[in-house]
N, C-alpha and C positions, 0 to 999 in steps of 0.2 A: 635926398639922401645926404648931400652936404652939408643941410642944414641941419638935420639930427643931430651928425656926427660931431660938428662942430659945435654943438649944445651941450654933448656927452665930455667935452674937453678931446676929443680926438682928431687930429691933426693931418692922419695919413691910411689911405683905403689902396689896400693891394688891388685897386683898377683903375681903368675897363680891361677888360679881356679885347686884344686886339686878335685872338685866332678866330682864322674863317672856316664855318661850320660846310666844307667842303666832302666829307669824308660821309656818309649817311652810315657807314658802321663806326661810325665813332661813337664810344661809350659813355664818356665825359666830357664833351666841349658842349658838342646840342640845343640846347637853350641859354648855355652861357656865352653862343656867340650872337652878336648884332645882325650876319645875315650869311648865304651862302657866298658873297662875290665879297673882290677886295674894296671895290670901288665904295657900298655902301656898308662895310664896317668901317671903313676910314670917316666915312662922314658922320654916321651915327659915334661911333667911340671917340671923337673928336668933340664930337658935341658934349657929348657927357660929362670928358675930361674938363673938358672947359668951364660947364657948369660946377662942375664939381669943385676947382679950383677957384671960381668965385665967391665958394661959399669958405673958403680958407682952408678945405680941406685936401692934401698936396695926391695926386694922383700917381698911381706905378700903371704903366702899359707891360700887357704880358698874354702868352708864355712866348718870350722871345727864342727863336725866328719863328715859332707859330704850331698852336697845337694841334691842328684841326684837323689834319690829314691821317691822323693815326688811329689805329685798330686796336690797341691796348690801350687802358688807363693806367698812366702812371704811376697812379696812388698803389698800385698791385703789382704790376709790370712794366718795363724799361720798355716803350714804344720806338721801333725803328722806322724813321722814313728814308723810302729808297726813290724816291721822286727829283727829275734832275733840276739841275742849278738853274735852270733858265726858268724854269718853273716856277723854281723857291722864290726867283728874285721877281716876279711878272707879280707872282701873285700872295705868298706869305707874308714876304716884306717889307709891300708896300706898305701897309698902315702903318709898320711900323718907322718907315721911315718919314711919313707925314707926320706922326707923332715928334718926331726928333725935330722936324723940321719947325715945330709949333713950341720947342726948346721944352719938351716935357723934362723931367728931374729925374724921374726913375725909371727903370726899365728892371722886370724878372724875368730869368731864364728858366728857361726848360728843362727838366728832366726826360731827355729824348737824344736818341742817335740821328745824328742827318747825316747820310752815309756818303751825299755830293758835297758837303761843306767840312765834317772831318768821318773818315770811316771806324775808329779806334774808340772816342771818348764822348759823351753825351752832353750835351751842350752846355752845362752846370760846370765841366771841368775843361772845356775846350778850349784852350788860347785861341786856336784859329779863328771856332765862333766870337768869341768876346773880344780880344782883343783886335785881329784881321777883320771881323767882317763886322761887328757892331761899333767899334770905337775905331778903328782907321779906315776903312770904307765907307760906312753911314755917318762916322761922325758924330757919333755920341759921347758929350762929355760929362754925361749925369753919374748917377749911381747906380752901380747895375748890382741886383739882389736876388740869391736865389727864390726857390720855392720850396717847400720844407725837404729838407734833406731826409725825413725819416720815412718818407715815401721810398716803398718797397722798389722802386725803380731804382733807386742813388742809393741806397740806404746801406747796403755792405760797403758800399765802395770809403763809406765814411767809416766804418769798423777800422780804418788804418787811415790814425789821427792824422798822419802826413796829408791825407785827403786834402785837411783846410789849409795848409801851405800851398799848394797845386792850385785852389782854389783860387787864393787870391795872386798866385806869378799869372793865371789866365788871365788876369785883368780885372776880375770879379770884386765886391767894396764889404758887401754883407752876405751873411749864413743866417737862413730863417727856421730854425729850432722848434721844432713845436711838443707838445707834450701829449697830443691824441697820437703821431703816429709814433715817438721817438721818446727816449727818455731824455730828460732835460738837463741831465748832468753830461752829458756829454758835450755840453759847452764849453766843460770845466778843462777835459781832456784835448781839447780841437784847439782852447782859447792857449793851452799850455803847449799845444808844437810849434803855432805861431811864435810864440813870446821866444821857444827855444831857438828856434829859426834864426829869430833876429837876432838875438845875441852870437850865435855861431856865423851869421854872416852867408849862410843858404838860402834865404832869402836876401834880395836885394832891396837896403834901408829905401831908399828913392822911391821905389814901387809902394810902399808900404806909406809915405809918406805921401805921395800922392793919392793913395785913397784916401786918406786923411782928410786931407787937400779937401778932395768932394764931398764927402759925408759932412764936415764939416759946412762948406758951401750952402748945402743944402739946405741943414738945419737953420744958417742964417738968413733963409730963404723960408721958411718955412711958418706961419703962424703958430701961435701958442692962444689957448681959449683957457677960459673959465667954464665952468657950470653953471648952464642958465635956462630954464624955463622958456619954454616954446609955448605964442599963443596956441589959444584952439585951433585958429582957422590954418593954420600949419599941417596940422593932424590933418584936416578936412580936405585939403588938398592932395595929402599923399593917398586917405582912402580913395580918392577920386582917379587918384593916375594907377590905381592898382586894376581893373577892368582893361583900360588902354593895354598894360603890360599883358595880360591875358590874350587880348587879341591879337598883338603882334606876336607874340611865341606861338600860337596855333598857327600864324601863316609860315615861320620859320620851321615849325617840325612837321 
């Protein structure tokens, strides 16, 4: 996959997916996770991250602090998990903190309630979660980026452009915009409470300047490719690991 991508001139793959497919009514995680326990998505989504960043293509670990426990899909509905802390931390967490531990760059949150870590705000607008529990408990100094805001889960909440201020005092760096669920000028309206923010002085410069800070980091961290023609035997290989992928998702569903 790295190597496509990085053929295609593209630099950056919103993965792996570190959520554990714990939840068997879960409607959307399912074959997008690596396995049911934390111990073997950590190894496997580690792996991949890593290959994947060999091939110069920069990896995001997500949906932070983990999708897999939930009974709604976000894409439709705000999923609330009521599963306690000692839980979250034993078992969601870990990959993701192995991931940090391995100095990954990015991290996406979730559009999800965790009712033991904050009960009021979903993890996309949480300080608690972002700034308390991923960036001063785990110790994450990458860039943390949502997941499309136009997901029926977040998606009012951003009808009140103040949203993206809230967004980034939680600690948050980027807003992922899409134009299947969301229309795309609402960047225009999000990007202009920011700006008025700053100038009023409601948001605080420093805060704003260090995400800077990372986003910036990043990118100087970050490959830049041409477009370049892949031999055959490239092909030949990915048709070959396409069988393997089939059998591992029928032992996981």
């Amino acid at each position: 996959m790295g190597t496509e991508l990085a053929s295609l001139g593209i630099n950056l793959s919103f993965a792996p997916s570190l959520d554990i497919d714990s939840n068997p009514d879960n409607p959307v995680i399912g074959a997008r996770s690596f396995a049911r326990d934390a111990e073997t998505v950590t190894a496997r989504g580690l792996a991949f991250l890593e290959r994947m960043e060999e091939s110069g293509v920069r990896g995001c670990a997500k949906h932070f602090p983990g999708h897999g426990d939930t009974r709604a899909d976000s894409h439709y509905d705000l999923p609330v998990i009521d599963a306690p802390l000692e839980l979250l931390r034993d078992r969601e967490l870990a990959p993701f903190k192995s991931a940090i531990g391995r100095r990954i760059g990015m991290i996406m949150t979730s559009h999800i309630l965790f009712k033991a870590l904050d009960a009021s705000l979903p993890a996309t607008l949480s300080e608690r979660i972002v700034t308390g529990l991923l960036r001063d408990e785990l110790g994450f100094r990458g860039v943390v980026v949502s997941d499309d805001i136009g997901m029926n889960a977040i998606s009012s909440l951003f009808n009140d452009e103040e949203a993206a201020v809230r967004f980034l005092t939680a600690g948050n760096d980027m807003l992922t915009i899409c134009s299947y669920w969301t229309d795309t000028e609402r960047a225009r309206g999000l990007a202009r409470a920011i700006i008025d923010a700053r100038r009023s002085g409601a948001v605080d410069r420093r805060a704003l300047e260090r995400s800077h800070a990372r986003i910036d980091a990043m990118l100087g961290q970050t490959a830049q490719h041409g477009v370049r023609e892949l031999p055959d035997s490239a092909f030949r290989d990915n048709a070959a690991a396409g069988p393997l992928f089939v059998s591992e998702t029928a032992e996981i569903v």
